[in-house]
N, C-alpha and C positions, 0 to 999 in steps of 0.2 A: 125321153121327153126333150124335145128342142126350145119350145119356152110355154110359158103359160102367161096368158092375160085374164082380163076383166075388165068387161062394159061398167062404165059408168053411166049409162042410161037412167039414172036415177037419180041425178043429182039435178039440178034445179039452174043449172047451167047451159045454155043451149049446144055449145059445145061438143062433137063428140069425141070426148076425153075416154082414153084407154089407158088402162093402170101396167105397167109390165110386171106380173107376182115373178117370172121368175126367165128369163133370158141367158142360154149357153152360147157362147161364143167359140168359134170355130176356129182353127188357123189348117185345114186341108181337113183329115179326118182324126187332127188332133182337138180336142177340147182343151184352149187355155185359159178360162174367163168361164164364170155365172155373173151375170146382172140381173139385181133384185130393187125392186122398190114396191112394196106391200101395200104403203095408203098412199092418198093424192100428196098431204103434208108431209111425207115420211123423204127422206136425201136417198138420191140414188147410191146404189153402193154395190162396189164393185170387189168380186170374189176371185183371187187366180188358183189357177188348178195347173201341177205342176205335176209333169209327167215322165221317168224313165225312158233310156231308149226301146223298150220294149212295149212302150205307151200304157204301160201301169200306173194307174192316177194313184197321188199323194192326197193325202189331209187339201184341204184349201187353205191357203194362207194369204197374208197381205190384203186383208180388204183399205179400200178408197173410199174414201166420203166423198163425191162432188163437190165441186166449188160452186157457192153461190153465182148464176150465171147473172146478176145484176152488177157484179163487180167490175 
């Protein structure tokens, strides 16, 4: 799976707002990154995936909370 969404078509908002449940980030045909943000109110947050030279993915480590982008 490369990402997964969801319509917010239901929300009361004219908007059309798309939630990202679950986002892999690529760097060639290595994966170093998931980005997750589950509800609209929920921070985005960012997962790295760390991989051997032989591209055997580890645990994920180091998640990121977004910065408020108002700042």
């Amino acid at each position: 799976m490369i990402g997964e969404y969801q319509d917010n078509a239901s929300t009361a908002t004219p908007i059309d707002d798309w939630l990202v449940q679950q986002e892999t980030v690529w760097l060639g045909d290595i994966p170093v990154g998931v980005i997750t943000k589950p509800t609209a109110t929920s921070e985005i947050q960012v997962h790295y995936i760390h991989t051997d030279h032989l591209n055997t993915h580890e645990p994920e480590t180091g998640r990121y909370i977004s910065p408020d982008p108002n700042e």
